[in-house]
Each structure stands twice: as C-alpha cells, then as structure tokens.
The first five atom37 places (N, CA, C, CB, O) and aatype in JSON, in Angstrom:
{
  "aatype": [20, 20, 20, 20, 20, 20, 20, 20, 20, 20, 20, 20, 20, 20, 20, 20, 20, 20, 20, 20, 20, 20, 20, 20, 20, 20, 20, 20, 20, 20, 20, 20, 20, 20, 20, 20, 20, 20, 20, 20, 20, 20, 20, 20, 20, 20, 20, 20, 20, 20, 20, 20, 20, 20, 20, 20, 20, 20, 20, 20, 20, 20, 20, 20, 20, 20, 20, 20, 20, 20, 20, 20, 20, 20, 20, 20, 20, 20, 20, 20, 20, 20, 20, 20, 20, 20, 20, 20, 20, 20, 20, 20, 20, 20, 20, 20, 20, 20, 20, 20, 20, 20, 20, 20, 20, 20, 20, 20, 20, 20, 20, 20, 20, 20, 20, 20, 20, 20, 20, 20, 20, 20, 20, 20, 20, 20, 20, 20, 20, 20, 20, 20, 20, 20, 20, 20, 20, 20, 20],
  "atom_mask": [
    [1, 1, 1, 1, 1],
    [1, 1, 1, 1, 1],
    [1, 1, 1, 1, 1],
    [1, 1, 1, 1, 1],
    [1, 1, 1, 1, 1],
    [1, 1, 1, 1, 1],
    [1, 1, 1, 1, 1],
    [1, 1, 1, 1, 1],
    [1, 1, 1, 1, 1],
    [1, 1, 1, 1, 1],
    [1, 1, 1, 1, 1],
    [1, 1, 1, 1, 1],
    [1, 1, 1, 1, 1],
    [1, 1, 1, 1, 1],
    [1, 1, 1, 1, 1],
    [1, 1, 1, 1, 1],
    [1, 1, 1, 1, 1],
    [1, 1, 1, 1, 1],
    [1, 1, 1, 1, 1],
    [1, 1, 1, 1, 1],
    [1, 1, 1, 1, 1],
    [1, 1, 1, 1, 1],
    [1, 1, 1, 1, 1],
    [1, 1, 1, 1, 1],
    [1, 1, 1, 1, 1],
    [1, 1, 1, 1, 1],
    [1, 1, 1, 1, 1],
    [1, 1, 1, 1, 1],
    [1, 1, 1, 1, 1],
    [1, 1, 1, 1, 1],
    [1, 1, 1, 1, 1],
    [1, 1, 1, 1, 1],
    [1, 1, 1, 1, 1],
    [1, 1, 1, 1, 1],
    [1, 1, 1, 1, 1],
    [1, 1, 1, 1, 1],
    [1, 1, 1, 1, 1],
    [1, 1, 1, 1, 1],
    [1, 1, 1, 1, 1],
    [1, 1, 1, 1, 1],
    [1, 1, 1, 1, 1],
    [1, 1, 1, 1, 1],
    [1, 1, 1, 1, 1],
    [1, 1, 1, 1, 1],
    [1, 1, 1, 1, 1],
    [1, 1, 1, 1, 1],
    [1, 1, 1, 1, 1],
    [1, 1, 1, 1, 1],
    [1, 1, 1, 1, 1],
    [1, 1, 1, 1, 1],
    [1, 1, 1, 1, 1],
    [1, 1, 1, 1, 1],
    [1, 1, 1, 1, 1],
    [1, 1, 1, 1, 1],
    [1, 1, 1, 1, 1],
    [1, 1, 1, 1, 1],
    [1, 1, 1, 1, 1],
    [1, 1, 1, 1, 1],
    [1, 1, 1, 1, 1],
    [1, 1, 1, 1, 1],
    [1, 1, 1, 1, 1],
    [1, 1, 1, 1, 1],
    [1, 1, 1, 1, 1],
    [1, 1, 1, 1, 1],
    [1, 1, 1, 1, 1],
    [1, 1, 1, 1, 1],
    [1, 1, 1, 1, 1],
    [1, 1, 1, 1, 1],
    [1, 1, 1, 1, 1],
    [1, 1, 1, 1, 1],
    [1, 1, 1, 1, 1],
    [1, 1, 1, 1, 1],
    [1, 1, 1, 1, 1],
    [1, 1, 1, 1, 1],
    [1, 1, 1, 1, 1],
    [1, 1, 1, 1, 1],
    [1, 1, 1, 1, 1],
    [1, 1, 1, 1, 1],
    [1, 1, 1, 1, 1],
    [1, 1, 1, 1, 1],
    [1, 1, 1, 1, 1],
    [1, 1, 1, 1, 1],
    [1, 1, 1, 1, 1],
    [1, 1, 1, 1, 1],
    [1, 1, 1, 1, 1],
    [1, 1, 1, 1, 1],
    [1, 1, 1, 1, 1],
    [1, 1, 1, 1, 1],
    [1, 1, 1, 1, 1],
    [1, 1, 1, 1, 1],
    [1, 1, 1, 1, 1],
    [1, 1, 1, 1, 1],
    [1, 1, 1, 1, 1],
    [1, 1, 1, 1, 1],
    [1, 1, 1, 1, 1],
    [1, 1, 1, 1, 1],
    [1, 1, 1, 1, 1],
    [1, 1, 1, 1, 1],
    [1, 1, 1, 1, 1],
    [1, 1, 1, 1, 1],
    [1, 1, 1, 1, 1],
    [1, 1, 1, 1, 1],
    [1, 1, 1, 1, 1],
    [1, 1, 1, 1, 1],
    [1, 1, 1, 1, 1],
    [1, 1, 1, 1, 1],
    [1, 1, 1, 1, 1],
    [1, 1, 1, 1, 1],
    [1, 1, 1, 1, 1],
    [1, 1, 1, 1, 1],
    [1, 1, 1, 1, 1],
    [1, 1, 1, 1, 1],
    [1, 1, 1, 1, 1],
    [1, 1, 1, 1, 1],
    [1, 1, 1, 1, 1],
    [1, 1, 1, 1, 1],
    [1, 1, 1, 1, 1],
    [1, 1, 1, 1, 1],
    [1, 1, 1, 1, 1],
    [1, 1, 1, 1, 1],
    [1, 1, 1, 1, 1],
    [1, 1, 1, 1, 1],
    [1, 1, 1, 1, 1],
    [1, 1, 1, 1, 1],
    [1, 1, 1, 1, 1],
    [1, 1, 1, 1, 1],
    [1, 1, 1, 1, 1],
    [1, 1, 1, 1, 1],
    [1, 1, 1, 1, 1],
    [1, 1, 1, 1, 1],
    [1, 1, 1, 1, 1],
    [1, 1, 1, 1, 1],
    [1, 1, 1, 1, 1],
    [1, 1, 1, 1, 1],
    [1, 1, 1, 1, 1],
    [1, 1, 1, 1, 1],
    [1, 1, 1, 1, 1],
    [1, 1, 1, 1, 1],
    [1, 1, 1, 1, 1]
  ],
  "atom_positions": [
    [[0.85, -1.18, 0.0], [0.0, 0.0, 0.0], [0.9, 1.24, 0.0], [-0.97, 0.0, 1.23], [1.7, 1.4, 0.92]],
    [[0.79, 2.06, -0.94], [1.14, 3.05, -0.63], [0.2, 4.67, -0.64], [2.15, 2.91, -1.32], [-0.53, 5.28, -1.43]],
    [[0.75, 4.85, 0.74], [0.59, 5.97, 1.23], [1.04, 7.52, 1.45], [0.57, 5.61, 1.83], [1.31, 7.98, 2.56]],
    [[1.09, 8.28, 0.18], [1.87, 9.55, 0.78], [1.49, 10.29, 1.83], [2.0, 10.47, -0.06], [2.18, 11.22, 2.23]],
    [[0.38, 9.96, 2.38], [0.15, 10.98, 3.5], [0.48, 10.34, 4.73], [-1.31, 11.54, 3.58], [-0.02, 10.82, 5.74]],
    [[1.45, 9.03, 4.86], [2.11, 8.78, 6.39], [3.72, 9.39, 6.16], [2.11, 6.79, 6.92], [4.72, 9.02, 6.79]],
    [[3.69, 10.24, 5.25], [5.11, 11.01, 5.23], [4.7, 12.26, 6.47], [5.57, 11.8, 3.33], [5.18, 12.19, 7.6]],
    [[4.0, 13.08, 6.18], [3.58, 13.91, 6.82], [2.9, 13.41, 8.34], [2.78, 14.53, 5.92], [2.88, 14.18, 9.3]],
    [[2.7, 12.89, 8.36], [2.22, 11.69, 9.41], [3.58, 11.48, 10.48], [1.82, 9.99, 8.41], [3.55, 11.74, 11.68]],
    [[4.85, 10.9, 9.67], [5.61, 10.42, 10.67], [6.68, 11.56, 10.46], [6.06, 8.81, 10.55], [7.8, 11.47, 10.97]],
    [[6.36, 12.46, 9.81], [7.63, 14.05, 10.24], [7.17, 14.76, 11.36], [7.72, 15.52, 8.92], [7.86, 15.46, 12.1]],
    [[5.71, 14.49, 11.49], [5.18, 15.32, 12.74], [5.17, 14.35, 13.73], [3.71, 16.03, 12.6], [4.35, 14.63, 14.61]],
    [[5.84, 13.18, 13.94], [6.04, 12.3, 14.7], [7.56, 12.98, 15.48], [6.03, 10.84, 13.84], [7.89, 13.47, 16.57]],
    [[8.4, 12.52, 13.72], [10.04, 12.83, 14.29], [9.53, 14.49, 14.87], [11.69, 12.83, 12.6], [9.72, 14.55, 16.09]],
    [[9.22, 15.21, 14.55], [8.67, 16.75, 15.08], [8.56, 16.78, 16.55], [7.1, 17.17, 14.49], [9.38, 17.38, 17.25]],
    [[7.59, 16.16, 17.0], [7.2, 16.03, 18.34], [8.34, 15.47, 19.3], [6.0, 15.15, 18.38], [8.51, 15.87, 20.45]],
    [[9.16, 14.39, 18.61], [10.88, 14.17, 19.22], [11.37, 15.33, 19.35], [12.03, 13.37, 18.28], [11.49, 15.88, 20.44]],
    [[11.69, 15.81, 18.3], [12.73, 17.55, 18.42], [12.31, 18.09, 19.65], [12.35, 19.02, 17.06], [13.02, 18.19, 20.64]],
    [[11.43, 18.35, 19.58], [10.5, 19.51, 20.71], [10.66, 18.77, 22.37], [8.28, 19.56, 20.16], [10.73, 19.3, 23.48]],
    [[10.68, 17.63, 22.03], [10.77, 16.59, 23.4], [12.62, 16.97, 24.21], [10.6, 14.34, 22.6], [13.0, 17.58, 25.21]],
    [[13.3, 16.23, 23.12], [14.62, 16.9, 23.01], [14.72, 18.22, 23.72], [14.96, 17.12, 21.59], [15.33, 18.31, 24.79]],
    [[14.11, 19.3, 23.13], [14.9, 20.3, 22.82], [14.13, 20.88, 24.8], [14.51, 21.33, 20.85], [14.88, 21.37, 25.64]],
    [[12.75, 20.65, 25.02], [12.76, 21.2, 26.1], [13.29, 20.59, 27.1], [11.77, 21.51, 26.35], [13.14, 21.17, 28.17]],
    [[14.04, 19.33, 27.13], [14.78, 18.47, 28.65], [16.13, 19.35, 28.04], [14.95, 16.03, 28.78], [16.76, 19.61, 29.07]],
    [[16.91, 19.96, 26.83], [17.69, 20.33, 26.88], [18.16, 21.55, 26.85], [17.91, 19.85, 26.47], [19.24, 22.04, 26.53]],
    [[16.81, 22.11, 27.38], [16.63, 23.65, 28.44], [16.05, 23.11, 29.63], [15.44, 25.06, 27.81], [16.65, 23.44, 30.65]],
    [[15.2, 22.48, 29.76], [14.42, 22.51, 31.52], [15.46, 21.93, 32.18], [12.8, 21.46, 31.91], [15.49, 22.29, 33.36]],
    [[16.48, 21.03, 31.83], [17.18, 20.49, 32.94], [18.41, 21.43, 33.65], [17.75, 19.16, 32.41], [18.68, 21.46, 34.85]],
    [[19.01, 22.12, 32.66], [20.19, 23.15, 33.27], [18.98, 24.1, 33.7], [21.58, 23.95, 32.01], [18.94, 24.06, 34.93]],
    [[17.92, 24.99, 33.18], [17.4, 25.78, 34.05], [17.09, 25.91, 35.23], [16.8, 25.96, 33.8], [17.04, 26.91, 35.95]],
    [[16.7, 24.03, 35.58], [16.52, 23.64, 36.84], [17.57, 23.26, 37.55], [15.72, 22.78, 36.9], [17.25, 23.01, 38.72]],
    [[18.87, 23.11, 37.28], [19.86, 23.03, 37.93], [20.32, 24.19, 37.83], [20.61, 22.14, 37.65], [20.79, 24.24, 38.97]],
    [[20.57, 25.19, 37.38], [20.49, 26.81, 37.41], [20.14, 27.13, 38.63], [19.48, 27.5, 36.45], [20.93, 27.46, 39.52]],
    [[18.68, 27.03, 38.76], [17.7, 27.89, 39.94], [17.6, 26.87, 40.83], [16.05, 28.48, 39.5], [16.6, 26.93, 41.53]],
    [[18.25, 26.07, 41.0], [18.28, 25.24, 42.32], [17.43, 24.23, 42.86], [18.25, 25.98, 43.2], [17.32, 23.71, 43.97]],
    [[16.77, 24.08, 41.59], [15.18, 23.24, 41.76], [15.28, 22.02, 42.28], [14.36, 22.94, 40.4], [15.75, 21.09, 41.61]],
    [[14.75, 21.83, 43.76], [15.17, 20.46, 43.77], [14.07, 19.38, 43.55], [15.82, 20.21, 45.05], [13.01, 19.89, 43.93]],
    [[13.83, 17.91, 43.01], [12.91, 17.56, 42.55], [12.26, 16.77, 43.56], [13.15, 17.08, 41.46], [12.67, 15.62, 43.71]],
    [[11.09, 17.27, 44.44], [10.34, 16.83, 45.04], [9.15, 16.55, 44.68], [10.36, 17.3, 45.76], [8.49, 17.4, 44.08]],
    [[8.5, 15.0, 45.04], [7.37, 14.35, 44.64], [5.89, 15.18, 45.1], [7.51, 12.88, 45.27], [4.81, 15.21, 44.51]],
    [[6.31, 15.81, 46.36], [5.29, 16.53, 46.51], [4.75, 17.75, 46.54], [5.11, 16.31, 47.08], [3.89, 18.3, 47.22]],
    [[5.62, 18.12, 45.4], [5.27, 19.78, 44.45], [4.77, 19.1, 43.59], [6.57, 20.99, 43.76], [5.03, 17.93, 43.28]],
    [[3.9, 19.94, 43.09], [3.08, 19.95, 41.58], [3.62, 20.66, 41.17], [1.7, 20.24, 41.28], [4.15, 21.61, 41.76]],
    [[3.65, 20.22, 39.18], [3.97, 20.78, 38.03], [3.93, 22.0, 38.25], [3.27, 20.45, 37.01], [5.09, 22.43, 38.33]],
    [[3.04, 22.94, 38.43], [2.71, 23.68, 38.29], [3.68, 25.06, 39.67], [1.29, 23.16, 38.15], [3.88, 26.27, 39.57]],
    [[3.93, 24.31, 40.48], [4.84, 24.85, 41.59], [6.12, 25.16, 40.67], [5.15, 23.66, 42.96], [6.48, 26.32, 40.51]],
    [[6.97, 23.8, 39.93], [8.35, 23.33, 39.82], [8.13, 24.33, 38.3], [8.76, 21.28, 39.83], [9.21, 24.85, 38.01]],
    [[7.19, 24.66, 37.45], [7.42, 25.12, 36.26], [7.16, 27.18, 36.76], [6.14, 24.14, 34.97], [7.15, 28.23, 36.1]],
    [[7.03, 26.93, 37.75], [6.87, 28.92, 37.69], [8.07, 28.98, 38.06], [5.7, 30.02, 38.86], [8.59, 29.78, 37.28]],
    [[9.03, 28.53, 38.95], [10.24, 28.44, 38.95], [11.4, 28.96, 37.28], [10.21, 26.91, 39.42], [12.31, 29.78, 37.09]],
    [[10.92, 28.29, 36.7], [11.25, 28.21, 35.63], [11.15, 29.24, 34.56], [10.81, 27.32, 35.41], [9.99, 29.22, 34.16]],
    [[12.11, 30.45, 33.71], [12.25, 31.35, 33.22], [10.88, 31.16, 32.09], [13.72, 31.49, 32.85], [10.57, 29.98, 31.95]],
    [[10.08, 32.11, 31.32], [9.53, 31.41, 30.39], [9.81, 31.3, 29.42], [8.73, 31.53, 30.24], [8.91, 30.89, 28.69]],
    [[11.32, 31.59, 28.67], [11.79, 31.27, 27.42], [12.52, 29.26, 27.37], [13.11, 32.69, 27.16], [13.01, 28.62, 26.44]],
    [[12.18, 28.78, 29.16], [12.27, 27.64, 28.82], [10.65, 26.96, 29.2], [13.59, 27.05, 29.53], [10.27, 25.88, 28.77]],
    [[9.94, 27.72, 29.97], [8.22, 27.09, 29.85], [8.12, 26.94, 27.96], [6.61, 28.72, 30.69], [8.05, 25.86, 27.38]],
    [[8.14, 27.6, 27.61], [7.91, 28.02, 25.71], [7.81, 26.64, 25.38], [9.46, 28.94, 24.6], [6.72, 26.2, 25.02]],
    [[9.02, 25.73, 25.47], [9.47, 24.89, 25.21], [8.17, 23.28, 25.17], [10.65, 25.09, 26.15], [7.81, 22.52, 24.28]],
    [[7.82, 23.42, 26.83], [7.4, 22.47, 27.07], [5.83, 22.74, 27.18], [8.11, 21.98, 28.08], [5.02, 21.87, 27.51]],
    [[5.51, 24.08, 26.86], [4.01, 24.37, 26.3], [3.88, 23.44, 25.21], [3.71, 25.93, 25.75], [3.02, 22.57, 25.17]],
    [[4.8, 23.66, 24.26], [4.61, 23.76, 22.66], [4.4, 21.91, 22.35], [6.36, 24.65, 21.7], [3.67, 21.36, 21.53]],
    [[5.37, 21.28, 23.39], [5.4, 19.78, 23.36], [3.8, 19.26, 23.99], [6.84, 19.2, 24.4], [3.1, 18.3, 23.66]],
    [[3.64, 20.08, 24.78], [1.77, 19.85, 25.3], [0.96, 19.98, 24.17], [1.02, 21.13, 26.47], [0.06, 19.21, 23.85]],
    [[1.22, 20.72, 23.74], [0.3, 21.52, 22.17], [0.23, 20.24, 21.54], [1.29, 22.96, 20.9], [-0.81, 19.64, 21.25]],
    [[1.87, 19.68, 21.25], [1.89, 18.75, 20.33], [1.04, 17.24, 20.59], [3.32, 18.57, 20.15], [0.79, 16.41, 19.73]],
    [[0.73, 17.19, 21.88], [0.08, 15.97, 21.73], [-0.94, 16.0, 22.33], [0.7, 14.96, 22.06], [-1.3, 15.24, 23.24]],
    [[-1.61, 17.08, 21.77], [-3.08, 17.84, 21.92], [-4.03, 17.44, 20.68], [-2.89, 19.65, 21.92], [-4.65, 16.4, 20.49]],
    [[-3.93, 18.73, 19.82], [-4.37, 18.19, 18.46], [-4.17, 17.67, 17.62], [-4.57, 18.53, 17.95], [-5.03, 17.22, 16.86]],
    [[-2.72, 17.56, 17.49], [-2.7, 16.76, 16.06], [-2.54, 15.29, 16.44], [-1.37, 17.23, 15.0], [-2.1, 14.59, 15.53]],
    [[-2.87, 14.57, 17.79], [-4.21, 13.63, 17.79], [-5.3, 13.33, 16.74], [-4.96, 14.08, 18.72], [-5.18, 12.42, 15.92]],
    [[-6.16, 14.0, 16.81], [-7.09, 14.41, 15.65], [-6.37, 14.33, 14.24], [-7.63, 15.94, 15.89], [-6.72, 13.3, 13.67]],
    [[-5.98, 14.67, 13.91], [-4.59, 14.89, 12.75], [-4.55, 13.37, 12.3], [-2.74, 15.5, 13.57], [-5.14, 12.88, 11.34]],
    [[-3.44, 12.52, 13.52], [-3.14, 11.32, 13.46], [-3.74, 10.42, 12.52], [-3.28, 10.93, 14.52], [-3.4, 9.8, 11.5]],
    [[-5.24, 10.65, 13.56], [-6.75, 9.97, 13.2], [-6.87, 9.89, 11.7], [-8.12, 10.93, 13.79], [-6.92, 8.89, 10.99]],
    [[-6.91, 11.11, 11.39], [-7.41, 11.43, 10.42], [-6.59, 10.7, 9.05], [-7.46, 12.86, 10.56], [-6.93, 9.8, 8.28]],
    [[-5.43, 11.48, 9.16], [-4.23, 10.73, 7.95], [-4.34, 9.49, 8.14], [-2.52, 11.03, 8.09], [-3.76, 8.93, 7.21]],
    [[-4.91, 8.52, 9.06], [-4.7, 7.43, 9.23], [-5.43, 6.39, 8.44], [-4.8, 7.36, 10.34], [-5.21, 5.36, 7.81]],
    [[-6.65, 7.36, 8.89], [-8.29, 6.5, 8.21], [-8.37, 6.79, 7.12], [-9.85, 6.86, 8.73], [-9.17, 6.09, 6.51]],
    [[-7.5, 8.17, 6.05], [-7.11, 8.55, 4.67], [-6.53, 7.2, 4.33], [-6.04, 9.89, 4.5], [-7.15, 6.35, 3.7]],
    [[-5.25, 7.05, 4.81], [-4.32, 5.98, 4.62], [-5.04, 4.55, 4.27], [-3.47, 5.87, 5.94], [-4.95, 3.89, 3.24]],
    [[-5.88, 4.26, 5.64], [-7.01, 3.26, 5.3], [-7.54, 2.81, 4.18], [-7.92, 3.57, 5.71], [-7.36, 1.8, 3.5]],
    [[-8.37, 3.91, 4.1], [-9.39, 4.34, 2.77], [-8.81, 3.9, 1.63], [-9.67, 5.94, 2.52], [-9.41, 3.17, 0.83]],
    [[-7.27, 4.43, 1.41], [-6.71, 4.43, -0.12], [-6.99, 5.62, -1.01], [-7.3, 3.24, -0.89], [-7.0, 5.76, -2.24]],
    [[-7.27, 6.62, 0.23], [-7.17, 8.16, 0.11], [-6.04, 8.78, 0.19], [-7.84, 8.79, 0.97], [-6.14, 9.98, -0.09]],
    [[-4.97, 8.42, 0.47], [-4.08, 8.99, 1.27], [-2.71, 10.16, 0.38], [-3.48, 7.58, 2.06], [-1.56, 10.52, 0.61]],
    [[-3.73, 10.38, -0.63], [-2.7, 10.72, -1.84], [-3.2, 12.1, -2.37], [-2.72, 9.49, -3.16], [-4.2, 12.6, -1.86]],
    [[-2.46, 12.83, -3.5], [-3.43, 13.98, -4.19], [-3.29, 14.95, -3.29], [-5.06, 13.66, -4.42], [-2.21, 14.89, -2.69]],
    [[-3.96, 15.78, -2.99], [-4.98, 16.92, -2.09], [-4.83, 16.92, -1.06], [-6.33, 16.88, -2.03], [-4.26, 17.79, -0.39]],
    [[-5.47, 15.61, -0.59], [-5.35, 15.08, 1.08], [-4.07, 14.54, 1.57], [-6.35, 13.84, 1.4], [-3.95, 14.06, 2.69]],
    [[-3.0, 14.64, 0.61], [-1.42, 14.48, 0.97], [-0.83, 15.65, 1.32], [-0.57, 13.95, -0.14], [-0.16, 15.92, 2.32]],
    [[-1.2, 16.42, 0.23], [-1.06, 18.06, 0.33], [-1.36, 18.64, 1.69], [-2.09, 18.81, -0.69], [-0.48, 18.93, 2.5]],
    [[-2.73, 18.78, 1.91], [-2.96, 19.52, 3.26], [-2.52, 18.7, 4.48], [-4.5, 19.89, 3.45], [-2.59, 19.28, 5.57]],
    [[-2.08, 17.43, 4.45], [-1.36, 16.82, 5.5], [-0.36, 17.88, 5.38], [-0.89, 15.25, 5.36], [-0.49, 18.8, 6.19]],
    [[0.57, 17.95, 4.58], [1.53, 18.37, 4.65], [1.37, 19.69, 4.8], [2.18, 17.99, 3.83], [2.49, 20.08, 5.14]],
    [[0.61, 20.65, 4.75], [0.44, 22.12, 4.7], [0.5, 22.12, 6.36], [-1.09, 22.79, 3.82], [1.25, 22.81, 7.05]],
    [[-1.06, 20.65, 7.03], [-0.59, 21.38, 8.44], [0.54, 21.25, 9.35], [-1.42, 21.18, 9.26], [0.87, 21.96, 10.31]],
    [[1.08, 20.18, 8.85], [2.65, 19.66, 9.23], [3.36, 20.63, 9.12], [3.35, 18.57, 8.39], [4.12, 20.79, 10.07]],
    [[3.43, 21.47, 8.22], [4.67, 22.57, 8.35], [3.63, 24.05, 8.91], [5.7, 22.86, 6.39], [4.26, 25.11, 8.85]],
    [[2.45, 24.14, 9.31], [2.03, 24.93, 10.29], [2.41, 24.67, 11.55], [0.86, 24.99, 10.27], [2.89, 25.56, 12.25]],
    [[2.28, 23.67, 11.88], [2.48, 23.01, 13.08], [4.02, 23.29, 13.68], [2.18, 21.47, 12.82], [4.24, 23.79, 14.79]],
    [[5.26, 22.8, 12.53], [6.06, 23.35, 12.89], [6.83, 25.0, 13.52], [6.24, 22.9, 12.25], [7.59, 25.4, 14.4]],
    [[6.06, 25.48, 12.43], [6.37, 26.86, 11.68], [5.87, 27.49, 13.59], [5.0, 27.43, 9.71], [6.55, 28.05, 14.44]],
    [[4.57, 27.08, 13.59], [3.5, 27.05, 15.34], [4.83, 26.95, 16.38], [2.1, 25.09, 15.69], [5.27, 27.86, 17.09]],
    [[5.32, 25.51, 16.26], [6.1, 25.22, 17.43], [8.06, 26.04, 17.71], [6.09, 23.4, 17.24], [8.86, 25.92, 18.64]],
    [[8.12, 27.02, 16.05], [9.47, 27.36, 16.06], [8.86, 29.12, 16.81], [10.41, 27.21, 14.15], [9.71, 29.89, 17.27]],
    [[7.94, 29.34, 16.82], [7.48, 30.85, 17.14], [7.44, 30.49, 18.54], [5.93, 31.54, 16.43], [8.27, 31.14, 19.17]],
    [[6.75, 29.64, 19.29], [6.4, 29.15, 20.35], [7.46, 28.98, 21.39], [5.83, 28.09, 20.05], [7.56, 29.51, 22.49]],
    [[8.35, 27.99, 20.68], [9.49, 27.84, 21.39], [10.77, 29.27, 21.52], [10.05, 26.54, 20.65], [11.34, 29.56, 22.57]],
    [[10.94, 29.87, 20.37], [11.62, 31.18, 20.66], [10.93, 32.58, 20.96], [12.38, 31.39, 19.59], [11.06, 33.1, 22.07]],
    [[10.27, 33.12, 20.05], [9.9, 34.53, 20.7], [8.75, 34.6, 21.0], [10.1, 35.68, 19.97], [8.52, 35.58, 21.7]],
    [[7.56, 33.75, 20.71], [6.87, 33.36, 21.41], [5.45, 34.73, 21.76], [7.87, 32.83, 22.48], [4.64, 35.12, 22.6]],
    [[6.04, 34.98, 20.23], [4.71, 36.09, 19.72], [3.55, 35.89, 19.39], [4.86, 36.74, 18.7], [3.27, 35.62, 18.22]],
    [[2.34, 36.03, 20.68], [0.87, 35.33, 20.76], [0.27, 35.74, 19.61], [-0.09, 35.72, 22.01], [-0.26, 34.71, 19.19]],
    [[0.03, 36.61, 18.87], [-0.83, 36.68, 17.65], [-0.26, 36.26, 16.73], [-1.31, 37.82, 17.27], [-1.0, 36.14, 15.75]],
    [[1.08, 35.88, 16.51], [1.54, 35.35, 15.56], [1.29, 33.5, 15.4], [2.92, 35.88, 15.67], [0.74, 32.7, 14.65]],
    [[2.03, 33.51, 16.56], [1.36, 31.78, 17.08], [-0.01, 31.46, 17.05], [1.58, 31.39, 18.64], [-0.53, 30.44, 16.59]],
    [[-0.59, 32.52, 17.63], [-2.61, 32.36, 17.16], [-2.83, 32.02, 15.56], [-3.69, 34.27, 17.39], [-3.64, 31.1, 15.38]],
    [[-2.31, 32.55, 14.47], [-2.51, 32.85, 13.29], [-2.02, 31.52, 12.6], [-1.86, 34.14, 12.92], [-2.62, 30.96, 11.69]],
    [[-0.88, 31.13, 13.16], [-0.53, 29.91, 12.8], [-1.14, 28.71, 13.27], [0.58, 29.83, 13.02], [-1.19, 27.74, 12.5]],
    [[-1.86, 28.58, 14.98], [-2.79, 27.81, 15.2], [-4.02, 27.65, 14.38], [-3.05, 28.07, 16.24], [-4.42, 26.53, 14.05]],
    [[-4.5, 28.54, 14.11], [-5.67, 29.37, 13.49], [-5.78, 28.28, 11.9], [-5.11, 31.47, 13.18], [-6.66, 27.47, 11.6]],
    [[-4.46, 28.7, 11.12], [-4.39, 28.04, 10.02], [-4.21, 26.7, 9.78], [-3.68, 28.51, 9.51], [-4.43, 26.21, 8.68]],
    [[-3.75, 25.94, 10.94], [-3.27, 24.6, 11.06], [-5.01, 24.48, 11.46], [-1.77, 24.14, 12.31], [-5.55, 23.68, 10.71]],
    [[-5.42, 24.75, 11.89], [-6.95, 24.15, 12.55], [-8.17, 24.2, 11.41], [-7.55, 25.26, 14.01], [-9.23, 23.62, 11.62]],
    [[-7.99, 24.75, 10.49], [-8.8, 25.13, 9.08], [-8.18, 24.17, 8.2], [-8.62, 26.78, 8.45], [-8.86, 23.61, 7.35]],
    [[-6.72, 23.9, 8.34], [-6.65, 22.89, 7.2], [-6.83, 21.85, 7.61], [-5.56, 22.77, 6.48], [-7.06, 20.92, 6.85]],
    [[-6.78, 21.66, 9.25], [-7.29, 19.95, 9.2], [-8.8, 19.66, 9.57], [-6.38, 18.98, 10.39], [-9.29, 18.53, 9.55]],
    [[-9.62, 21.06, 9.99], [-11.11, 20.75, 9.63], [-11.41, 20.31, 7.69], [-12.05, 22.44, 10.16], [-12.17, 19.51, 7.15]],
    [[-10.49, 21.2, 7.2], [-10.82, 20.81, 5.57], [-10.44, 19.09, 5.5], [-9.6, 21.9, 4.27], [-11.26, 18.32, 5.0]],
    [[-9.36, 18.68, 5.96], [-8.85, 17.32, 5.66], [-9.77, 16.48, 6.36], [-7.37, 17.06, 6.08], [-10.46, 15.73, 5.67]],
    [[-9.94, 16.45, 7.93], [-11.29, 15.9, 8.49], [-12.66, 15.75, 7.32], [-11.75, 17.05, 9.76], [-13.13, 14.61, 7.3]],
    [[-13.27, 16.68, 6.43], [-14.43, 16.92, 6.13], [-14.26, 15.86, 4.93], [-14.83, 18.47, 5.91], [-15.1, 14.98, 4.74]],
    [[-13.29, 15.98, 4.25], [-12.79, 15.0, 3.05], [-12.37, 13.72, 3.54], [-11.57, 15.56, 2.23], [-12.39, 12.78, 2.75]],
    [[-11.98, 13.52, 4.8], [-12.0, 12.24, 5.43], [-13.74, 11.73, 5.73], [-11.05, 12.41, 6.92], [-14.19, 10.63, 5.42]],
    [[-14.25, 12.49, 6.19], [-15.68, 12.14, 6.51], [-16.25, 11.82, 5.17], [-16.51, 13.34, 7.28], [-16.69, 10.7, 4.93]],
    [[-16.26, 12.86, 4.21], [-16.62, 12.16, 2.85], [-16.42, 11.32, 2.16], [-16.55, 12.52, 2.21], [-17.31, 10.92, 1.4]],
    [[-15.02, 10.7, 2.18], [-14.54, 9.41, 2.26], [-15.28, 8.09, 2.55], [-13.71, 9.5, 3.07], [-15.63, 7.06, 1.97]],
    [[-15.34, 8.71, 3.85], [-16.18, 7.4, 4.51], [-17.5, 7.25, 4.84], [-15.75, 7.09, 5.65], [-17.84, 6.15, 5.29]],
    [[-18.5, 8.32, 4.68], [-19.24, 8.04, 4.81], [-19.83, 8.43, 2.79], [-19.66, 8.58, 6.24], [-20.97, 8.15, 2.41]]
  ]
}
C-alpha cells in the first residue's frame, strides 16, 4: 500500500521528538540553574513557575503537540485506510505539518501570541478541511 500521507504523518512524529529533546535540553540546566530540587510533593505547576519562560515556551509547545494533532493522526490514518491517502489530502497533510512546525518554532523562541494564534488558526482550518474529506470518504 502506498501511502503519501504517512510522510507527513511520521515528520510530525520525528517533530514532536525535536521539541521533546529540545525542552529536557533547556528545563534540565534551568533547573539546575535555579536550584530546583525535585520533590514528589510539588506539583507541576509549583516546579514550572520556577522556571524562566523562554524555557516554559518549550514544554508548552510539546503539550500543544500531543493535543491536536491527535485528531490529525486519526485522520491521515483512516485517509491511509481508505486508499485516500494521496493527491490533495497528501497536500494539506503536509500544509498542516509545516504549520504546526512553523507554530512550534514561534512558540518555542519569541513566542509572539498573535503570531502563534494565526498559525494555530491556520493549522486548525486545514485539518477541519482534511477531516471533512475524510468524513466524505467514509461516509
């Protein structure tokens, strides 16, 4: 079977690695920086205000990532299924794949909210469009 749309599929896989990577390789010196020591009975939420927010950025953006494009997954998947997975619906895989990124490189560095909105914004329109052509698909 082939599938072009598990290309886009498994870059936003390796994607979600980078981002995994990249925030243990800020949160851990930040937290050895500021002296954080790791106790079981602080919450997240204690141990991350600690924490500067040009390295929170980081590990927002990795939350993000395995938020929606869940849905995403789904979707390219049951394309893939189908013997849809090609054409159009390869295309906007790939359009939101490099939103997504484009999302997580603003996010992680300067971390400019209307800019990151705009890019959420657009990643969420192309995969309601890819969803709707998946639904037509199948039903």
């Amino acid at each position: 079977m082939s599938a072009p749309i598990l290309q886009p599929v498994i870059v936003l896989v390796l994607w979600s690695l980078v981002m995994w990577v990249w925030l243990y390789a800020t949160r851990i010196p930040a937290m050895q920086k500021a002296g954080i020591a790791l106790d079981p009975n602080r919450t997240t939420a204690d141990l991350t205000a600690q924490l500067p927010p040009n390295v929170r950025w980081k590990a927002d953006n990795y939350n993000h990532l395995m938020e929606q494009p869940t849905i995403f997954y789904a979707t390219a998947l049951a394309l893939a299924v189908l013997g849809d997975g090609a054409g159009l619906n390869a295309l906007l895989a790939w359009g939101y794949v490099g939103l997504r990124v484009a999302h997580s490189l603003v996010q992680a560095t300067v971390n400019v909210i209307m800019l990151r909105w705009a890019l959420f914004m657009a990643a969420s329109v192309v995969l309601a469009v890819l969803a709707v052509r998946a639904a037509m698909a199948v039903f």
